[in-house]
C-alpha positions as CSV (number, residue, x, y, z in Angstrom):
1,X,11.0,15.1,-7.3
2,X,7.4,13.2,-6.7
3,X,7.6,13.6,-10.8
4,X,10.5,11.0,-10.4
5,X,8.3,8.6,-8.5
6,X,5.3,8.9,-11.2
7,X,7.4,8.3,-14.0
8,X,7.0,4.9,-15.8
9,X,9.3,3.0,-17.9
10,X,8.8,-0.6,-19.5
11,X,5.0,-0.8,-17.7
12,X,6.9,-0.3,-14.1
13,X,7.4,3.3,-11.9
14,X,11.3,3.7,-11.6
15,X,11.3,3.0,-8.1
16,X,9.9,-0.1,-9.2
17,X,12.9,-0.7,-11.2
18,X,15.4,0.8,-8.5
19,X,13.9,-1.6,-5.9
20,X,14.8,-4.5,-8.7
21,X,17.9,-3.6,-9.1
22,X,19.0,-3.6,-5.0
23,X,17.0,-7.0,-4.7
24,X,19.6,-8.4,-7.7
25,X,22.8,-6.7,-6.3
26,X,22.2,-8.0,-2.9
27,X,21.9,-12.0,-4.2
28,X,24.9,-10.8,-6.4
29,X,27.1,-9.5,-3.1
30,X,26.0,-12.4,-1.4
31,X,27.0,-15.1,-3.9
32,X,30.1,-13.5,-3.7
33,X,30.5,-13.2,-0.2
34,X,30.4,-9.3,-0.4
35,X,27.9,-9.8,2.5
36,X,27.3,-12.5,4.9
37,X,24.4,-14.5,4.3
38,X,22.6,-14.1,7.6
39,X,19.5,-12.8,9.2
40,X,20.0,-9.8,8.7
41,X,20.8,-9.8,5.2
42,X,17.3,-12.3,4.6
43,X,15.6,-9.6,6.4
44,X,16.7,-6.9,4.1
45,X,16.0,-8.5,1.2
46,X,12.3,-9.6,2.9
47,X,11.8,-5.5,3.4
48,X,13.0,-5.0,-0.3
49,X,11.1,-7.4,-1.7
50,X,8.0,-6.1,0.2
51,X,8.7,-2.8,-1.2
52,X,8.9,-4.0,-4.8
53,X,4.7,-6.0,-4.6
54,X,4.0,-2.4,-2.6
55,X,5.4,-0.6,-6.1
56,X,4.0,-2.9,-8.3
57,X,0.3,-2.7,-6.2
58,X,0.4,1.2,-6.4
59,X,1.5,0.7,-10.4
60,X,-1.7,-1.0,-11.1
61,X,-3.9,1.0,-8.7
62,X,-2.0,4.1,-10.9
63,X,-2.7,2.7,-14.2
64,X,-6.1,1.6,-13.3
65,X,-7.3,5.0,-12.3
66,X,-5.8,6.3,-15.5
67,X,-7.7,4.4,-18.8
């Protein structure tokens, strides 16, 4: 499973990508009213978005280490 979290694909881990893709679908839920648009939801997509530079941060510091 920590395989899964190593892997890379297109420069980026796939929780890198995974991350990506909940960041899009909540703008895309809340654009269409799926969700409210609240504090909560801003919130959420803050943690999310916090997640995706902490990926992207341990990407580098990965690939850096590597070559």
């Amino acid at each position: 499973m920590m395989n899964l979290f190593t892997k890379h694909f297109a420069g980026q881990s796939i929780v890198s990508w995974a991350l990506q893709i909940i960041l899009i679908w909540i703008a895309w839920a809340v654009k269409s009213h799926q969700i409210p648009n609240n504090l909560t939801t801003i919130f959420g997509a803050g943690v999310v978005l916090l997640l995706i530079y902490t990926s992207f941060s341990l990407d580098r510091r990965g690939n850096h280490h590597k070559g």
